[in-house]
LUMZA-146112 format. One record per residue: residue number from 1; z, x, y of N, C-alpha, C, CB in turn; residue in one letter. Coordinates in pm, 1 decimal. Glycine has a CB too. Example, Ala and Ser with C-alpha at 12.3 -4.5 7.8 and 13.67 -1.06 7.14 Angstrom:
2
REC 1 780.0 1319.0 -569.0 780.0 1230.0 -450.0 780.0 1320.0 -330.0 904.6 1130.8 -447.3 A
REC 2 708.0 1285.0 -225.0 714.0 1367.0 -106.0 787.0 1290.0 3.0 572.5 1408.4 -59.8 S
REM end
This chain:
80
REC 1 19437.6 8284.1 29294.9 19470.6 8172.7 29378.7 19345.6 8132.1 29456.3 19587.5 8207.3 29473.3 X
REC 2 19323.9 8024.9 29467.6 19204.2 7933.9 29574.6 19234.4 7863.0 29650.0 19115.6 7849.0 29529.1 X
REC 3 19189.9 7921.6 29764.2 19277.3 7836.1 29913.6 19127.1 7821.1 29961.8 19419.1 7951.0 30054.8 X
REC 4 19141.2 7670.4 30019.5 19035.3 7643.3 30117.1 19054.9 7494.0 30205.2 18893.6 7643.0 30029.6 X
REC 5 18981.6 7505.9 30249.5 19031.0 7376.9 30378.9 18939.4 7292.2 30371.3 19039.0 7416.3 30549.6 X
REC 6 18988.8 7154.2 30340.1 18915.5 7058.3 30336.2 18978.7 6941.8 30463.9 18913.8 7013.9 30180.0 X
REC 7 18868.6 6911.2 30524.8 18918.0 6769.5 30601.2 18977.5 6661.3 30500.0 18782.2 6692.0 30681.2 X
REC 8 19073.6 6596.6 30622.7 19144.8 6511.3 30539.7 18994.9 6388.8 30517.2 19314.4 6447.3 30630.0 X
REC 9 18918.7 6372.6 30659.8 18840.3 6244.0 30629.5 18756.7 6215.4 30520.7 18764.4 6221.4 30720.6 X
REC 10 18711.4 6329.6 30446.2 18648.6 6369.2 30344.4 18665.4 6401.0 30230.5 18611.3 6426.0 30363.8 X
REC 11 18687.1 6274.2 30112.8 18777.0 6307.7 29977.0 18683.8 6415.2 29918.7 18804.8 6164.5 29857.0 X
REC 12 18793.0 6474.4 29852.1 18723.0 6589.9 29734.7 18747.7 6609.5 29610.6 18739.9 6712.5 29759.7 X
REC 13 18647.6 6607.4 29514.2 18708.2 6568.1 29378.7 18629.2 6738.1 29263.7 18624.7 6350.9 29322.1 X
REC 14 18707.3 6759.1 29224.6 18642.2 6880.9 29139.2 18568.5 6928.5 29031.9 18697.6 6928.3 29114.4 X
REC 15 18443.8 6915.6 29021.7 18374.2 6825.3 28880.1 18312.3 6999.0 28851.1 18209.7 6640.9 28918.3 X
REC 16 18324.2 7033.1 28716.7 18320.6 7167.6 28626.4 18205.4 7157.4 28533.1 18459.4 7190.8 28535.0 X
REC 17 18083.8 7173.0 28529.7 18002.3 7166.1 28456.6 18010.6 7280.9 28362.8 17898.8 7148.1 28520.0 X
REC 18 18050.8 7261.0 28229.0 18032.4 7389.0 28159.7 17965.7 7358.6 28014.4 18178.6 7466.9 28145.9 X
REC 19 17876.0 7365.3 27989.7 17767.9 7339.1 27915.4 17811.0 7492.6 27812.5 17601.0 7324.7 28019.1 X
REC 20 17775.9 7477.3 27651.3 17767.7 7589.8 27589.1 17721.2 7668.9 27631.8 17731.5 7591.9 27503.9 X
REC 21 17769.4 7816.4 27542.7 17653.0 7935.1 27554.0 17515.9 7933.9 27525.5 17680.7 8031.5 27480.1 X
REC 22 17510.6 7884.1 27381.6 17312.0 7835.1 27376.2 17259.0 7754.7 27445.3 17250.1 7769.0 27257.9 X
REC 23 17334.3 7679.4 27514.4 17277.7 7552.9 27556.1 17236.7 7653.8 27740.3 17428.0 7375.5 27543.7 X
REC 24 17337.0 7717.8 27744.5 17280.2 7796.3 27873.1 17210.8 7884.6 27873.2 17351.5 7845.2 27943.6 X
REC 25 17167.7 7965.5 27757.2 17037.8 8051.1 27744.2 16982.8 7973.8 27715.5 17014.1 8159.2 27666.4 X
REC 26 16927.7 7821.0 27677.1 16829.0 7814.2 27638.3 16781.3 7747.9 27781.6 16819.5 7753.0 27502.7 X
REC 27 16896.4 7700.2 27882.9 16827.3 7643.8 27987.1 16746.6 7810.5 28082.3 16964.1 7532.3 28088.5 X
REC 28 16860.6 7862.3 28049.0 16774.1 7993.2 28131.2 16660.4 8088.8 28133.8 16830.3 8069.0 28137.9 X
REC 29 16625.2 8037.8 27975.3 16459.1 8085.2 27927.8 16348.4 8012.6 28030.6 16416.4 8021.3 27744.4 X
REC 30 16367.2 7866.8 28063.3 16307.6 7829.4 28148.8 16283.9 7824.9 28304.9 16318.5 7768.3 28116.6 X
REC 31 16367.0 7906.8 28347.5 16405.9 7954.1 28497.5 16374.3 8075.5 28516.7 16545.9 7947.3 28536.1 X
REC 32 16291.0 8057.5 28621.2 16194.8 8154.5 28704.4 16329.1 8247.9 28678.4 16127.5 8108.6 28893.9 X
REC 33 16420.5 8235.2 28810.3 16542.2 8340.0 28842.5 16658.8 8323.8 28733.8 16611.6 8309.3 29002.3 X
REC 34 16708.0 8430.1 28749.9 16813.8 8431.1 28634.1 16949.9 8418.8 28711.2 16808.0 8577.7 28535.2 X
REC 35 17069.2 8456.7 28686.4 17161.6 8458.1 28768.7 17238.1 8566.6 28653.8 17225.6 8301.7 28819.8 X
REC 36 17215.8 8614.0 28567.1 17263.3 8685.5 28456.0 17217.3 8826.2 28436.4 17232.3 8614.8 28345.5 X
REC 37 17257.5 8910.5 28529.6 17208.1 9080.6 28548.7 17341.4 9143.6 28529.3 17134.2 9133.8 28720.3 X
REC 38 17371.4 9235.8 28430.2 17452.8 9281.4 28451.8 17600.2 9271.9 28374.1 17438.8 9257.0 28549.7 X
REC 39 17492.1 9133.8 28294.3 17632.5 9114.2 28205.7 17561.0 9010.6 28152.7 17798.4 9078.7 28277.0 X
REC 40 17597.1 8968.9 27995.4 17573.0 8854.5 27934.3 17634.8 8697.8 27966.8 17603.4 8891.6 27818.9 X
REC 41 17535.3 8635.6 27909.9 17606.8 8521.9 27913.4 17684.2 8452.6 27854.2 17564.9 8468.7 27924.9 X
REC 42 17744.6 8556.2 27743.3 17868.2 8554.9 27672.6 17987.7 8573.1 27751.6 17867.0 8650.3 27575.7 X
REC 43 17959.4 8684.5 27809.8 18062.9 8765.2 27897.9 18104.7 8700.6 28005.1 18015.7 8889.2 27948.6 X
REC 44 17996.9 8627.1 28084.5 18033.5 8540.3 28185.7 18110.0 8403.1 28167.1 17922.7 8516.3 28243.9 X
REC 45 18076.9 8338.1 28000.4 18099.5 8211.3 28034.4 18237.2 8254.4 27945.1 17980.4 8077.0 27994.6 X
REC 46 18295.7 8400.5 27885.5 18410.7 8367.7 27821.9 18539.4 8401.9 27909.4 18410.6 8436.8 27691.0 X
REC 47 18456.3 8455.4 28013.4 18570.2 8487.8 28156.4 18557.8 8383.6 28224.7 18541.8 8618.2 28267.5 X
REC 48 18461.1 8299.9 28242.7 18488.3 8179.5 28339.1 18611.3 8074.0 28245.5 18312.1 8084.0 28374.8 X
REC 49 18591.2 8063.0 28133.1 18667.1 7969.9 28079.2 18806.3 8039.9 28054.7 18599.6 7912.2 27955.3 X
REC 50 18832.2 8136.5 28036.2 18950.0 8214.9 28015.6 19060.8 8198.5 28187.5 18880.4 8399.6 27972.8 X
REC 51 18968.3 8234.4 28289.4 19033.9 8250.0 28411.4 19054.8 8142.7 28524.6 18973.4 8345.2 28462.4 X
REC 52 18943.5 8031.5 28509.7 18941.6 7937.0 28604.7 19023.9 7853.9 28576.6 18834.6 7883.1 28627.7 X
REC 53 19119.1 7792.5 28715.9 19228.2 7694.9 28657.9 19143.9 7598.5 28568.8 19317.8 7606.4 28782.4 X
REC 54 19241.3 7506.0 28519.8 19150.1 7367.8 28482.6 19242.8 7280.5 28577.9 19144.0 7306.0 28288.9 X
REC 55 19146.4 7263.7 28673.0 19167.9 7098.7 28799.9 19032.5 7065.1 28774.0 19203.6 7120.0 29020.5 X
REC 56 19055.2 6968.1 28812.9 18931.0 6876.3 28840.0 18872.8 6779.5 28699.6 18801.5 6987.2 28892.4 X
REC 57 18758.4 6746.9 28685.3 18691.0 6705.0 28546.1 18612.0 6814.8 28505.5 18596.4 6573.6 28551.4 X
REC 58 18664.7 6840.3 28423.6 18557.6 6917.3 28303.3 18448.2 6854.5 28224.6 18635.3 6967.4 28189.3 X
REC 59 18315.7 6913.4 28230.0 18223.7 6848.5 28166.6 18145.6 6950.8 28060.4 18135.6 6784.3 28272.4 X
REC 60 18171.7 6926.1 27937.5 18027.6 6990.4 27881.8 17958.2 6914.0 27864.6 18014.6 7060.1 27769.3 X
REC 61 17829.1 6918.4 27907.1 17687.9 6847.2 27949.3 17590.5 6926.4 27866.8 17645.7 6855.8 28123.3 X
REC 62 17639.8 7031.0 27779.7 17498.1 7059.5 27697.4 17484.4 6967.3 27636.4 17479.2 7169.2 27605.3 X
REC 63 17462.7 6867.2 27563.7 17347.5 6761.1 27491.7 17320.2 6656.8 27631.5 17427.1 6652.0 27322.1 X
REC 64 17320.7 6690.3 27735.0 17296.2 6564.1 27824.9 17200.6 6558.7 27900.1 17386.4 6534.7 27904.8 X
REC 65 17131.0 6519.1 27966.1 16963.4 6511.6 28037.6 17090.0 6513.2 28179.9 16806.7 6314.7 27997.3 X
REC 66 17010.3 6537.7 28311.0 17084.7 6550.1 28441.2 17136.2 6378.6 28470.5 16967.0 6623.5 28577.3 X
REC 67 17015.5 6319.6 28423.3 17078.3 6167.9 28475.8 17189.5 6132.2 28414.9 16989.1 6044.7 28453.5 X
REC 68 17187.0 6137.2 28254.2 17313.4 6163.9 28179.2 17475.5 6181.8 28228.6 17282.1 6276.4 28121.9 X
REC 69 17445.1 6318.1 28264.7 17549.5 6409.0 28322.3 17614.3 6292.3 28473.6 17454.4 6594.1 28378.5 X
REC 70 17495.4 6257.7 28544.6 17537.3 6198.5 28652.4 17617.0 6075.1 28641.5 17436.7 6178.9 28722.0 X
REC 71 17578.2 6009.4 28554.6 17622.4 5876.7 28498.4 17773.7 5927.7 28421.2 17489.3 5803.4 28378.2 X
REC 72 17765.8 5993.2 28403.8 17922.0 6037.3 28299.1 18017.4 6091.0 28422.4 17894.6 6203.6 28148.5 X
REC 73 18004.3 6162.3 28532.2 18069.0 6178.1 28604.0 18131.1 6061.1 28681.8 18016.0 6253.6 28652.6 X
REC 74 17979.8 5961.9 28746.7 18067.5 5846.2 28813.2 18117.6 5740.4 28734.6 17996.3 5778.1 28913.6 X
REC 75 18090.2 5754.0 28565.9 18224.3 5661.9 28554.0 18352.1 5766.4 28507.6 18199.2 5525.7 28422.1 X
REC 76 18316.4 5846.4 28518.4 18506.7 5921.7 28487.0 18561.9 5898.1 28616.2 18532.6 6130.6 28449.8 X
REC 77 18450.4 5871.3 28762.8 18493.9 5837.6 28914.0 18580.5 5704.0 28885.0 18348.5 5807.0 29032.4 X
REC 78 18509.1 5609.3 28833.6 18547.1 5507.0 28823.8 18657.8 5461.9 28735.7 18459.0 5460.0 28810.0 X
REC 79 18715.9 5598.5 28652.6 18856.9 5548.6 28564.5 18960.4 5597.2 28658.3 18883.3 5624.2 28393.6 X
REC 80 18919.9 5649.0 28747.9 19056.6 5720.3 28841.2 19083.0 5632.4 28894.6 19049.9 5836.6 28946.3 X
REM end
């Protein structure tokens, strides 16, 4: 369960970036820090997708450049 408190004045919308497994080792070959000790990044991304509700928009953004990604989010903003 995920409980948290949001002001009402302040909409909140839930946007899920989940990019493949290669597509996330290959971004992580290029990053100084890792975030992946301790466990693969198999392991992580088949428990994140297994356990996390699905609210919000889901995105896989592996083939997408960041501007990409940004542009695809505000028009999925804009079909709501």
């Amino acid at each position: 369960m995920y409980i948290f408190f949001v002001p009402h004045k302040y909409p909140v919308e839930v946007v899920v970036l989940c990019p493949d497994v290669e597509t996330i080792k290959g971004r992580e070959r290029y990053r100084e820090k890792t975030g992946y000790s301790g466990f693969t990044v198999e392991t992580l991304y088949d428990t994140f997708m297994q356990t996390t509700p699905r609210i919000g928009f889901w995105l896989d953004n592996s083939n997408q450049t960041p501007q990409q990604t940004a542009e695809t989010i505000l028009n999925a903003r804009k079909s709501v």
